[in-house]
C-alpha positions in Angstrom: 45.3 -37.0 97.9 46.6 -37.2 94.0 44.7 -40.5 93.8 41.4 -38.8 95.3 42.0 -35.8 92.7 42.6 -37.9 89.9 39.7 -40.2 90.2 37.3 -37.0 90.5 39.0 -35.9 87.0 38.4 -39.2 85.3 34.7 -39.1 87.0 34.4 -35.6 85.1 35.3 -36.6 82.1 32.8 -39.6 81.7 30.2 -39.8 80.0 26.8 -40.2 82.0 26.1 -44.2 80.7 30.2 -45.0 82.5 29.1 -44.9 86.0 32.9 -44.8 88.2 33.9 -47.8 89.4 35.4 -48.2 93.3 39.0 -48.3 93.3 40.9 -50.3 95.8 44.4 -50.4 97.8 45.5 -53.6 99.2 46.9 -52.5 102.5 48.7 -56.0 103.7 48.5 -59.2 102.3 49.6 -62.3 105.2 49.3 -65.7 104.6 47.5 -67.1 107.4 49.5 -69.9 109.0 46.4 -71.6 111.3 44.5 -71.6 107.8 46.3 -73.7 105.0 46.0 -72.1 101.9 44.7 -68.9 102.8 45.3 -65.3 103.1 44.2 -62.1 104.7 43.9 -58.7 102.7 43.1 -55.3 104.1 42.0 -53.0 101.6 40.7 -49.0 101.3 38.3 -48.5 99.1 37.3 -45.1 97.6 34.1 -45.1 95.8 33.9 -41.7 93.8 30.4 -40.1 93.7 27.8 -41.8 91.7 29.8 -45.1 91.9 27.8 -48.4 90.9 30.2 -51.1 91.0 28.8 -53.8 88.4 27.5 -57.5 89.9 30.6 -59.3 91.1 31.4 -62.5 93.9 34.7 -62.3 95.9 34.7 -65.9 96.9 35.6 -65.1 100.2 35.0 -64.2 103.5 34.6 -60.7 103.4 34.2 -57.2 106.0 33.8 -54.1 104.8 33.4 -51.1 107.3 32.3 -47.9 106.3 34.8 -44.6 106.9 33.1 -42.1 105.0 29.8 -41.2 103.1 27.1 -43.7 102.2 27.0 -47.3 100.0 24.0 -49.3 99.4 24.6 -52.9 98.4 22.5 -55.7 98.3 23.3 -59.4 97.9 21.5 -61.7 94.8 18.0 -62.7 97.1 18.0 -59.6 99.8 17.1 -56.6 99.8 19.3 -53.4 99.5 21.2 -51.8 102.7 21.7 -48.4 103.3 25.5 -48.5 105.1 26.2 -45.2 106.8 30.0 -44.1 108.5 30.3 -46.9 111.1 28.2 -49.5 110.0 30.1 -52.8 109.1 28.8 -55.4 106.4 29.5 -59.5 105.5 29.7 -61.0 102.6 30.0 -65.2 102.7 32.1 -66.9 99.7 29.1 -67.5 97.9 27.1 -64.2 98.3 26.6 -62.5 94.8 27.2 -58.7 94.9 24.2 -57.3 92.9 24.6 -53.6 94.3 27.2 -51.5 95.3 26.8 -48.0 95.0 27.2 -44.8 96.2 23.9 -42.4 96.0 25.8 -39.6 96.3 26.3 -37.6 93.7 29.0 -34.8 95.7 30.0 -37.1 98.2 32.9 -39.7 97.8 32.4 -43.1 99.8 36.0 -44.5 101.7 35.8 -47.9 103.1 37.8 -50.3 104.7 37.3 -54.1 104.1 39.2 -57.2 105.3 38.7 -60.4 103.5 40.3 -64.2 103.7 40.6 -65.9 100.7 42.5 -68.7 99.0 46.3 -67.3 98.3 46.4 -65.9 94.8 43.0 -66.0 94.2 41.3 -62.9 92.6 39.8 -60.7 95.4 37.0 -60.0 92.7 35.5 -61.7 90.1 33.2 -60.2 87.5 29.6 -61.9 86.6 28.8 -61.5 82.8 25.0 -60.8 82.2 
């Protein structure tokens, strides 16, 4: 709850050009032994209102299943998705994540998302422009 506090602070005191970022907590980490070389990690995500998450890749396989509140994303070639509590998404290792947001501006997003990746290999990677 001190997380969820702090992050609305910080949202507060931005200015309106720093849109919050989504802020993640790796829940388990396991080295899958039937996959050589690759790992599991179960995440929460909290995306604080008005979240838009800039164009990244996770270069993995990834599953991310809405708890709370509302995210659109879209991939680099689709079009964007509304996800509502419930609704579960996939990203491929070479999707490009051009959107992900949360419209709300009152409402925090929570999400949980399980991904396998190589082992030590950065669950997100940023795109420069």
């Amino acid at each position: 709850m001190r997380l969820v506090a702090l992050l609305l602070f910080l949202v507060g005191t931005a200015s309106a050009q720093d849109a919050p970022r989504s802020v993640g907590k790796d829940l388990l980490v396991k080295q899958l032994g039937d996959l050589a070389g690759q790992e599991a990690v179960v995440r929460a995500n909290l995306y604080p209102p008005g979240t838009s998450n800039p164009p990244h890749r996770h270069d993995a396989h990834v599953f991310l299943h809405v708890l709370e509140g509302q995210l659109v994303v879209q991939l680099k070639g689709g079009q964007p998705v509304t996800l509502n509590p419930g609704d579960t998404y996939y990203e491929a290792p070479d999707d490009i994540h051009m959107v992900s947001r949360n419209p709300s501006d009152k409402v925090p997003a929570r999400a949980l998302i399980f991904m396998v990746k190589k082992i030590g290999a950065p669950a997100t990677t940023l795109l420069k422009d």
